[in-house]
N, C-alpha and C positions, 0 to 999 in steps of 0.2 A: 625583790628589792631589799634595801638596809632592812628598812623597819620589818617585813613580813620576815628577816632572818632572823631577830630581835624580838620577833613576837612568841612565847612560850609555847601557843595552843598551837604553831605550826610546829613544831617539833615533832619528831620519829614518827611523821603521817606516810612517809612515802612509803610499801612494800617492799623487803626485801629481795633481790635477784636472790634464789633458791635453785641451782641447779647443781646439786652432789655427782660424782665421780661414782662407776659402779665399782663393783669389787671384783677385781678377775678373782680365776683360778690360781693361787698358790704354786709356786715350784715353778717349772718347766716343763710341763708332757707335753708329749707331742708336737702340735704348731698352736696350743693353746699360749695365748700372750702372757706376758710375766704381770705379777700381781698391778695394778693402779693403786696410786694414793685412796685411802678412803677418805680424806677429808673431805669434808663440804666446800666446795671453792670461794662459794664468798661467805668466809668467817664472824660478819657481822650479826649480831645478833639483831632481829627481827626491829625494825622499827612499828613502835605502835601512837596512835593518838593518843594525846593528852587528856587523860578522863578526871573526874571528881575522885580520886582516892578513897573520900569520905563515905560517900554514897556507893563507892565498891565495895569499902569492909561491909558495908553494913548488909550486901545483897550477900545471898544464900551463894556460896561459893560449891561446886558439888564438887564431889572427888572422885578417885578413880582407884577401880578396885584390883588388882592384881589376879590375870588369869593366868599365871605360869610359874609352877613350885618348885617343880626341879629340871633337871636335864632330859630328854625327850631317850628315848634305847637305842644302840648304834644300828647304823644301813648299812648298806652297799655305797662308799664313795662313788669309786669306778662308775655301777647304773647311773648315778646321779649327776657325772659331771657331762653328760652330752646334752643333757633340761638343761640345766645353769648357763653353757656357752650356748644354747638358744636364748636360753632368758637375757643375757647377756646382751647379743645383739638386736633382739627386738625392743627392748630398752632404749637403744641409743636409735635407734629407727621411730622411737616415739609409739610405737603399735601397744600400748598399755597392756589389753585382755592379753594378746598373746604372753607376751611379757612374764605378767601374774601366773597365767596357767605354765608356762615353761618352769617358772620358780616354786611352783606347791610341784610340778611333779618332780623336781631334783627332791626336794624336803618328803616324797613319800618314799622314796630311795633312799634318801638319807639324812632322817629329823635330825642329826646333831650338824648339819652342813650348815657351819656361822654366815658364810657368804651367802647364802641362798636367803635366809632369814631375814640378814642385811638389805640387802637387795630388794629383796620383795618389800620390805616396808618402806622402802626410798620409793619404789614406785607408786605403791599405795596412797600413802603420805600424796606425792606427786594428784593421782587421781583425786584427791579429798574422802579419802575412804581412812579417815582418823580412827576409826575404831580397828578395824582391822591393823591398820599401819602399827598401832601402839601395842596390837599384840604380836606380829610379829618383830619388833624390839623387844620386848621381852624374851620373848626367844633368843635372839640374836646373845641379850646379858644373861643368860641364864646359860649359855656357853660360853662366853666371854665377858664375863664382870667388869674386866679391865680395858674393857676397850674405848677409848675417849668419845670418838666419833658415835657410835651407839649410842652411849650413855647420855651425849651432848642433844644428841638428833632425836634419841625417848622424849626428854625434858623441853625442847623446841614442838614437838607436835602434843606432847602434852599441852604446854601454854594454848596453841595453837586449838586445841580441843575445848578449851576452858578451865581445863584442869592447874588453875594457877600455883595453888596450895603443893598442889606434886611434884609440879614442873621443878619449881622453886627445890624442894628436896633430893630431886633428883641431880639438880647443880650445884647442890650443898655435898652428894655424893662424890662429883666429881671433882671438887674443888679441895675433898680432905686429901684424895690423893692426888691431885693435879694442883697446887698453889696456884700456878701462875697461867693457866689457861684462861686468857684475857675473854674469847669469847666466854666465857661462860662467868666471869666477875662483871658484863655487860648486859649481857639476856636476866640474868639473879637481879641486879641493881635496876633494869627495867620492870620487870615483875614487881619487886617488892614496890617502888615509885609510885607506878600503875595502876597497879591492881589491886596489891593489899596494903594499903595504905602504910607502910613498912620504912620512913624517911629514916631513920639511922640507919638502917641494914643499907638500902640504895646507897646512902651516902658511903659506907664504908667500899660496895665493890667500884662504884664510879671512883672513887680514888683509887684502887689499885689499878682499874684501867688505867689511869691518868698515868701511873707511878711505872707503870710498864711497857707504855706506847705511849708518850705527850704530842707524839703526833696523829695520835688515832683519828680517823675520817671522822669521829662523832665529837673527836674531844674539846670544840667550842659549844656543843650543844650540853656536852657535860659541863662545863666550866661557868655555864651561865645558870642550868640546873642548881647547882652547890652553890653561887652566888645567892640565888632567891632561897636555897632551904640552908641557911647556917648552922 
């Protein structure tokens, strides 16, 4: 009803739809399909409950250590792209294990395969196997620095992990060279709000959401947010 839409502490309680796009193969070979969008299909940053800010700075926030320094030694592509179109289709078949073992065996063929890395953390991530997921993101940016989608989706299962402090950094990363990547001035301003009791920081990316989408699906939940924190 009115009131229960009006009420603060029902705000960003409902779960996100989380179901990303895998990453094909690159190029054209053979009857392999041309690449898919890597976006995440629905853009929206995680809706979370409305907790005590206060009593979050105050709890032990743990953090997250970095297990991946540089670029992994080149493979064999070729080997590795007939694991990946397995991993590929058992992916979208929902068959998880297979899935994961088709993707580590393309990545023992060929550790620098971004798509493979990708992938596999999408599914991980998918399993709730966050520790793993977060390291093969890592992987995935330690080939591809620049890559939105990665970088956006580390920082998503980060939060997702606890890791709020990082998450947050990690969308600070993506935001010095992405301006205007609305998901990610939405997930930062929830985090900070949230979780680290962080209300100027929140307030500043909830207005760039506003200022870049005033029709965004959250933008009355924001609107009433920045009403109660001036």
């Amino acid at each position: 009803g009115v009131l229960t839409r009006l009420n603060p502490t029902t705000w960003f309680r409902r779960k996100p739809k989380y179901t990303p796009l895998t990453t094909q193969l690159p190029g054209e070979k053979s009857s392999i399909e041309k690449p898919a969008p890597t976006e995440v299909i629905d853009n929206l940053a995680p809706k979370f409950e409305v907790t005590d800010g206060a009593a979050e700075s105050r709890a032990t926030i743990p953090r997250y250590k970095s297990r991946v320094l540089s670029k992994p030694p080149e493979g064999k592509r070729f080997d590795a792209e007939p694991f990946f179109t397995r991993g590929i289709q058992t992916q979208k078949d929902r068959k998880t294990s297979e899935a994961v073992a088709a993707y580590r065996e393309a990545l023992k063929k060929d550790p620098r395969f971004f798509e493979a890395n990708y992938n596999l953390a999408l599914v991980l991530r998918e399993a709730g196997d966050f520790s793993a997921a977060l390291l093969a993101y890592e992987q995935a940016l330690a080939l591809q620095p620049e890559s939105v989608n990665a970088r956006y989706n580390f920082a998503f299962t980060l939060h997702e992990a606890g890791y709020f402090h990082d998450a947050a950094q990690e969308l600070q990363k993506l935001l010095r060279e992405n301006p205007n990547e609305t998901r990610a001035h939405l997930l930062l301003g929830n985090i900070c709000a949230q979780r680290l009791n962080q209300t100027s920081t929140a307030r500043e990316h909830y207005l760039k959401v506003l200022e870049a989408d005033p029709r965004h699906p959250q933008a009355v939940q924001i609107r009433y947010w920045l009403a109660a924190h001036p």
